[in-house]
Every structure is written in C-alpha cells, then in structure tokens.
C-alpha positions as CSV (number, residue, x, y, z in Angstrom):
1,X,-130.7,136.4,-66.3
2,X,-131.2,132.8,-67.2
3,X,-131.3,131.2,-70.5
4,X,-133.0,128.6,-72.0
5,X,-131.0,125.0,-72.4
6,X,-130.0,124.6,-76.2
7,X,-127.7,126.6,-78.6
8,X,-128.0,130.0,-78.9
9,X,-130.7,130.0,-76.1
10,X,-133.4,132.9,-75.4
11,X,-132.6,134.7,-72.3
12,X,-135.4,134.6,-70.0
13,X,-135.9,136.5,-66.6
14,X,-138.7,136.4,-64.1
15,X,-139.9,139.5,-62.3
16,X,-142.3,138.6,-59.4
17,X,-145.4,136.5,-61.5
18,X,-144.4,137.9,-65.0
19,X,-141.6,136.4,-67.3
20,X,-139.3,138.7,-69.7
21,X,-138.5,136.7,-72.7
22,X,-135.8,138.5,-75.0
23,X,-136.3,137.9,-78.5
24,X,-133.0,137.8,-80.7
25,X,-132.4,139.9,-83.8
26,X,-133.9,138.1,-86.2
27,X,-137.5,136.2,-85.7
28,X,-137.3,133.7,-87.8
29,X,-139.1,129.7,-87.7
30,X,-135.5,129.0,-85.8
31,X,-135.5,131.3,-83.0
32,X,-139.7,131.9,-83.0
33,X,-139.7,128.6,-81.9
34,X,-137.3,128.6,-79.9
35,X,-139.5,131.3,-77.8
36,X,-142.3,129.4,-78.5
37,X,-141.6,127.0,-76.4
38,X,-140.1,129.0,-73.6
39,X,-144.0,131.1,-73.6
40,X,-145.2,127.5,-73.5
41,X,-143.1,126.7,-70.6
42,X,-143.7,129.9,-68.6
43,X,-147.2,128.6,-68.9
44,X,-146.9,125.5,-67.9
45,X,-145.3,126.7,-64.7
46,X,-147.9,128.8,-63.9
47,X,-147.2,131.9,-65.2
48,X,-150.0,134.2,-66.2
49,X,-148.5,137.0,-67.6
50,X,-145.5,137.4,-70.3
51,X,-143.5,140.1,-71.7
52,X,-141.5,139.7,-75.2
53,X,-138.6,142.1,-75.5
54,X,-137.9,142.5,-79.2
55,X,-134.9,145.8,-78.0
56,X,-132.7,143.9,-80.1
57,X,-135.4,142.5,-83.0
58,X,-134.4,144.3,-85.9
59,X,-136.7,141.8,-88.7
60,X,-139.5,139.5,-88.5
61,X,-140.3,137.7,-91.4
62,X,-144.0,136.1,-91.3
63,X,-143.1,132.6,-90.2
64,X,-142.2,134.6,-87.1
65,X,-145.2,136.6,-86.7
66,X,-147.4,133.3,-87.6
67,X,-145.8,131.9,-84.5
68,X,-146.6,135.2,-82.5
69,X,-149.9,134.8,-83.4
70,X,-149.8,131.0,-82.3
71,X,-148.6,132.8,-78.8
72,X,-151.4,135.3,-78.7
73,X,-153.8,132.0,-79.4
74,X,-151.6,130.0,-76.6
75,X,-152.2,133.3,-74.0
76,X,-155.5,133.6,-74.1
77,X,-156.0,129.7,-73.9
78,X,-153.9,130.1,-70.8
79,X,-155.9,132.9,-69.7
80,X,-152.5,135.0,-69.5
81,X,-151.3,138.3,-70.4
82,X,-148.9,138.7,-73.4
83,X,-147.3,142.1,-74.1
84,X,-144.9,143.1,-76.5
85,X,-142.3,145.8,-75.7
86,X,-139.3,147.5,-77.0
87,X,-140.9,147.1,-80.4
88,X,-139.2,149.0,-83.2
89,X,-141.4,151.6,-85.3
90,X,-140.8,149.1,-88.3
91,X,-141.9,146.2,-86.4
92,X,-144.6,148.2,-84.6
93,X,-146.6,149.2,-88.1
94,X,-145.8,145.7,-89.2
95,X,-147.6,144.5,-86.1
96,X,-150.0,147.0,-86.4
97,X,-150.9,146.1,-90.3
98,X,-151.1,142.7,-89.7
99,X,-153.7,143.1,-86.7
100,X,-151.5,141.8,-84.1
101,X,-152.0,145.1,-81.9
102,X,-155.9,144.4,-81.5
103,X,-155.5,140.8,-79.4
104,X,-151.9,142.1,-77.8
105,X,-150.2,145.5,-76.0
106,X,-147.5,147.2,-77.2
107,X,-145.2,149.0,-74.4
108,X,-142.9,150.9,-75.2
109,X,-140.4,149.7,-72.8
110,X,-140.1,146.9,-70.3
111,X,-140.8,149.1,-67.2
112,X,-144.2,150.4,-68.9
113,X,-145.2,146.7,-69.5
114,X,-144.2,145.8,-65.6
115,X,-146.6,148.1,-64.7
116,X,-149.4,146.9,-66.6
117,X,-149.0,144.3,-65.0
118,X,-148.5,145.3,-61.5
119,X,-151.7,147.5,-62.2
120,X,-153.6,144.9,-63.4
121,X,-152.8,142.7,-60.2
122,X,-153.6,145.3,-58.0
123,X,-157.2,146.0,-59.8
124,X,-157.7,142.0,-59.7
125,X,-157.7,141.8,-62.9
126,X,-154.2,139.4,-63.2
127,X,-155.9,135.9,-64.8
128,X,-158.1,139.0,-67.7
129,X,-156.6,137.5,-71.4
130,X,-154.7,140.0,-73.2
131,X,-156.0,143.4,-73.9
C-alpha cells in the first residue's frame, strides 16, 4: 500500500483502473482534505473510478462531509465513479440523512465496490458519473 507524502499520510492503493483511498478515524477539515487532494490527484492521473474506505472512520463531523460532497461534485465533473464502502451504520444513516446516498454508492465492503466496478467496465459503462 502506498501513502500519500506529508504527515500522517492517507494510505492509498490502486487495483487495476480504480483507487482505494482509506479514510482515518476521524474526518475532520485536517484529514478530509488531506483526501481531498489525493481524489483530486487520482483524477488528475486518469483515474475514473474511486473507492473511500471509511473500515476505520469511526466520526465525521460536517466540515468533513461538506468536503465529501465537494468530492461527489469533483467525480461527476471528472466523469468518475465515487463509492463509499466499509461505512459504519452510524455513518451510513448520517450519510443517508444528509442525502449523500442519492449522488454516491454505499458497499458494504471493498470487494462489493471492486465489483461494481469491474461490472460496470464490463457493461461499458466505466466513464457513467456516480450512481
């Protein structure tokens, strides 16, 4: 797994044309930017679909989720897929009140959201915005 220059760095992993960013335990301004700008870079490479692991989020407070929403805006600028996986049930209704589950998926594991993603490139539908 490789991680991000800078202290405390996200861990990041790519898996064929996807991107597995893992978010830390607490999604705060500090460390939602931080992925922020790793998304931003996954795009800029070329990357049209990207999976945030929140298996060890355990709080988001709404600076964080404002910047998830900046993601979902930044995905479907990009064109890109965005999913969300190994989302707590706290975090999920959270998610789920605020609206956030209408423009992104929800897996419930890493493996489900691989193969979304592999399905989707299979169908042809790779470069479709988030679902």
């Amino acid at each position: 797994m490789a991680e991000t220059p800078g202290d405390n760095a996200i861990q990041t992993r790519a898996v064929g044309d996807a991107a597995i960013i893992y978010a830390s335990d607490y999604l705060n301004k500090l460390t939602g930017e931080k992925i922020e700008r790793e998304c931003r870079r996954q795009f800029d490479s070329g990357r049209r679909a990207l999976i945030i692991n929140f298996r060890d989020t355990e709080l988001v407070n709404s600076i964080g989720v404002s910047i998830l929403v900046g993601l979902i805006d930044a995905a479907e600028q990009n064109t890109a897929r965005l999913i969300f996986s190994d989302v707590n049930s706290h975090t999920a209704t959270l998610f789920e009140m605020l609206g956030l589950t209408r423009h992104v998926s929800v897996a419930a594991n890493e493996d489900e959201a691989l193969s979304w993603i592999s399905a989707d490139e299979s169908s042809g539908s790779a470069s479709e915005a988030c679902a």
